[in-house]
C-alpha angles and dihedrals in degrees: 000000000000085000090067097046088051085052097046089039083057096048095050086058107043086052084052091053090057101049084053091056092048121077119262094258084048100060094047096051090055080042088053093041089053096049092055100049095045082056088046092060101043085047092057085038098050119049121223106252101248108226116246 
């Protein structure tokens, strides 16, 4: 178990890493990329409530 947090500690760091080595626009456009498909995948996850 404390292997994995290392692993996932690491992983953290090494993304953080990247975006520092990314332009600001840059950043925020793979920001931006990330928040739409995480709402693309709730959507197709959780159904819309159908009116009665």
């Amino acid at each position: 178990m404390a292997l994995r947090l290392l692993y996932l500690i690491f992983l953290q760091l090494v993304g953080r890493l990247a975006l520092l080595g990314r332009s600001s626009a840059a950043a925020k456009d793979v920001e931006l990329l990330v928040l739409r498909h995480e709402v693309a995948v709730l959507r197709r996850t959780n159904p819309r409530p159908r009116p009665d």
